[in-house]
Structure formats: C-alpha cells, structure tokens
C-alpha positions in Angstrom: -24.3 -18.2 25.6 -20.4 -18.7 26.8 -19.0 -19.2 23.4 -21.5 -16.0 22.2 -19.8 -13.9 24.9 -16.2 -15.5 24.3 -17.1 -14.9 20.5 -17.6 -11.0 21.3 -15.0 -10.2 23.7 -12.5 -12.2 21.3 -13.8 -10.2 18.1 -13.7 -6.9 20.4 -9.7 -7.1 21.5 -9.2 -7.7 18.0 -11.1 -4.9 16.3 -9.7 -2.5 18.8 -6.3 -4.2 18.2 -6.6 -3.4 14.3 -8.0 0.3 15.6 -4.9 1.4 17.4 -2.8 -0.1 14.7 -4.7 2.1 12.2 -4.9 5.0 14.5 -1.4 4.8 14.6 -0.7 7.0 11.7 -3.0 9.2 12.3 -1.1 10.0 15.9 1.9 10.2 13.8 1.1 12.7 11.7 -1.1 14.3 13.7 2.2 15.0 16.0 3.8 16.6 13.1 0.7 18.5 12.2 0.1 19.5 16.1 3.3 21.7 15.6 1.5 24.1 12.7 -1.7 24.2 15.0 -2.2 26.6 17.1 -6.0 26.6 18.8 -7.3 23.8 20.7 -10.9 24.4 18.9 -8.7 23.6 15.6 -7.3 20.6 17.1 -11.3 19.0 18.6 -12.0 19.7 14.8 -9.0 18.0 13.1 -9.6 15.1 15.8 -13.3 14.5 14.7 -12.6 15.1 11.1 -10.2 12.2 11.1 -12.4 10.2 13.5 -15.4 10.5 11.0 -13.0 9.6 7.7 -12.0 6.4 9.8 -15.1 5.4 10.0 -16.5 6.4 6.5 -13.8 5.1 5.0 -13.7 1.6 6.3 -17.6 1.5 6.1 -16.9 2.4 2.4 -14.5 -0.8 2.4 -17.1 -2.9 4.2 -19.5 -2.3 1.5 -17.3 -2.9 -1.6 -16.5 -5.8 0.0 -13.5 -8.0 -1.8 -14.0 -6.1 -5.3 -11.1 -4.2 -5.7 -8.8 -5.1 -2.6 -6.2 -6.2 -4.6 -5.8 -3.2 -6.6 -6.6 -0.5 -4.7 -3.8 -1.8 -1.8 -1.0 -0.1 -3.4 -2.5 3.0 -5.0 -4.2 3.9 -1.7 -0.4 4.2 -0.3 0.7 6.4 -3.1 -2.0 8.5 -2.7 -1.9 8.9 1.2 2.1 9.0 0.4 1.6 12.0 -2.0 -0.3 13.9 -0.3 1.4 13.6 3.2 4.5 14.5 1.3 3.0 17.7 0.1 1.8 18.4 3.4 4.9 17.9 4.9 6.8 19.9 2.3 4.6 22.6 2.9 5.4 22.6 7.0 8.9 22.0 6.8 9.1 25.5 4.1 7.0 27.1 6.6 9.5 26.9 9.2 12.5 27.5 6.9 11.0 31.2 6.0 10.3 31.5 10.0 7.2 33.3 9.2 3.6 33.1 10.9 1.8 32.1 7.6 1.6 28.6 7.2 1.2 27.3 4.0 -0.9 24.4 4.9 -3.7 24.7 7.2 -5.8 22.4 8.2 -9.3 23.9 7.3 -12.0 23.5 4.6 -10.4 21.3 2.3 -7.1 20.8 3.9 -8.7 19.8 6.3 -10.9 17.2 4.0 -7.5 15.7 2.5 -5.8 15.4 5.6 -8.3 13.5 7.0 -8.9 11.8 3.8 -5.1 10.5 3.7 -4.8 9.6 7.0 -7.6 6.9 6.9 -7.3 5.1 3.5 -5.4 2.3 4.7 -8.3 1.9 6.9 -10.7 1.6 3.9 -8.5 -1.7 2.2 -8.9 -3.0 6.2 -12.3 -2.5 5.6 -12.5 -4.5 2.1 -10.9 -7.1 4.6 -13.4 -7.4 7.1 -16.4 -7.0 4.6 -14.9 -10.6 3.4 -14.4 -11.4 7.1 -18.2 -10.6 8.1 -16.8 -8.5 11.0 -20.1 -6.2 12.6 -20.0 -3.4 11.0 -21.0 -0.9 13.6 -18.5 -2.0 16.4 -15.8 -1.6 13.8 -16.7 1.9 12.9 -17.2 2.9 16.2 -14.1 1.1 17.4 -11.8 2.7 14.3 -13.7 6.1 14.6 -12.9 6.3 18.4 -9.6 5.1 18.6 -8.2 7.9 15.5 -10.0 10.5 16.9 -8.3 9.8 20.1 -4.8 9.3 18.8 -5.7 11.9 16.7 -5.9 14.5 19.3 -3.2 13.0 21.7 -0.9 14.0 18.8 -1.9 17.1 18.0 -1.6 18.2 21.6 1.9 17.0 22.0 3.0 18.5 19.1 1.1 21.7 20.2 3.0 21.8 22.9 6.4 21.0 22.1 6.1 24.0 19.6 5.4 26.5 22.3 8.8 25.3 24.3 10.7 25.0 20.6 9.5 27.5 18.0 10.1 26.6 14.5 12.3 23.9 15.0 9.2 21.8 16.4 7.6 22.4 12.8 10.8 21.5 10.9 10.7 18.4 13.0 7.2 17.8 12.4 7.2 18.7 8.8 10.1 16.0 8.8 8.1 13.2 10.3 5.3 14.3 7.9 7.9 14.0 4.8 9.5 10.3 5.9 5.7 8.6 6.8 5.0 9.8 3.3 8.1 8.5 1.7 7.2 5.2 4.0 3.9 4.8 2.0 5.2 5.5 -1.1 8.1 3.4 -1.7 7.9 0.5 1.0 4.1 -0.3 0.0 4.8 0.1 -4.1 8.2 -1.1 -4.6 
C-alpha cells in the first residue's frame, strides 16, 4: 500500500512538473497576447480554450502512442513557430499604426489556432507518456489545469501593463510573440 501511495505522489510531482514546464509557453505568450486583450470575459475564454487544447492534444499523443514521435517533434515546432510569428507580426503592426483595430484577435478561429499552437509540444509529451503508460486522466487534468492557469496569469499581466503603457505594451508583447516563434522555429529544426 506504501510503495502504491509513494508510486502516486512520485508520478503526481512529476506530471505536474512536466505541466508547468508545458504551461510555460502558454504564460509566455499569453503575456504578449494579454496586451491586445482588452475584456476579462475574453481573457476566462482564451484561458479555457488553451486549457481544453492542452488536454486534447496530449490525449491525442497518448493515443497515437510512439507512431510518429519521431517525426512529428520537429514539424510540430515549425508549425507552432509559424504561426506565433504571424501572430506576433500582426500585434507588433498593430501598435506601429497606433490604431484601436487589431489585426489579430483572439476569437472564432484565432482563437482555435492560438490555442492550437500553444499546446502542440504538449501533444509529442503526450506520444511520450503513451510509451511511458502514464494515467491518462491525471495527465490531462494536470496539463489542462496548469495552462489554463498560466494561461490566464499572463493574460492579466499583460492586460495590465497595457493600461499603464499604451501601445508600447503591445510592441513589447508582439515582440515576445515574434522571438518564442523564432525560438521554435530555428532552435528545434536546425
């Protein structure tokens, strides 16, 4: 019964370990993003959105199981890099032009392939612990919390720190977009 317990506890600081490193880039950008959004019912949405792809995506992983890990590593980077870059293009012309329109918003389908990008490194994770026979539903529910947490702690900072600095706050954030992108693209496929 003690080495069941031990077992659980052990598996739990580790899943939750792998979460917040996950989760992590979903804070990031979700600080760059948090300076383009203005509503808080916008950022509870965003922050579920990119709980539920953190969950559907590794689950997605789990299933496929070691099948494609290898390959789909590196293209899952590019893509997530590609996108972000857009994204972050998009932001940072925004707050050039110093109008009110933003070009990207997340809703409907922005809002889709933002969450989309921001959790497929969490699906080749997923491939990882399929092969690993991790429990499925205290990963999910441990990735799924943890992004939607970090998810929402970004946005709210970087809510905030556009109402104290205007447009410079979405230059910065469109910025941070930009370089995580560039991160993805050319330190994972190089």
């Amino acid at each position: 019964m003690e080495i069941h317990v031990a077992k659980l506890i052990s598996e739990l600081f580790t899943l939750t370990l792998m979460a917040f490193a996950l989760s992590l880039d979903a804070f990031s950008v979700s600080l760059g993003m948090g300076a383009a959004v203005a509503r808080k019912k916008q950022i509870f949405k965003i922050g579920i959105f990119v709980g539920a792809f953190h969950v559907l995506m590794p689950l997605i992983g789990i299933i496929l199981g070691n099948i494609i890990a290898t390959k789909f590593g590196a293209i899952s980077s590019f893509i997530s890099g590609a996108l972000l870059l857009i994204i972050g293009i998009q932001i940072f012309y925004s707050a050039i032009k110093n109008d009110d329109k933003t070009y990207f918003s997340p809703v409907g389908i922005s809002l889709l392939v933002f969450a989309f990008t921001v959790s497929l490194d969490s699906f080749t994770v997923g491939l990882s612990l399929g092969i690993l026979g991790a429990k499925t539903w205290l990963t999910l529910i441990i990735f799924g919390g943890m992004s939607c947490l970090l998810s929402w702690v970004g946005l709210l900072i970087g809510r905030k720190s556009r109402s104290m600095f205007g447009p410079i706050t979405e230059m910065i954030g469109g910025s941070i977009l930009i370089l995580f992108a560039l991160k993805l693209i050319f330190n994972n496929n190089i």
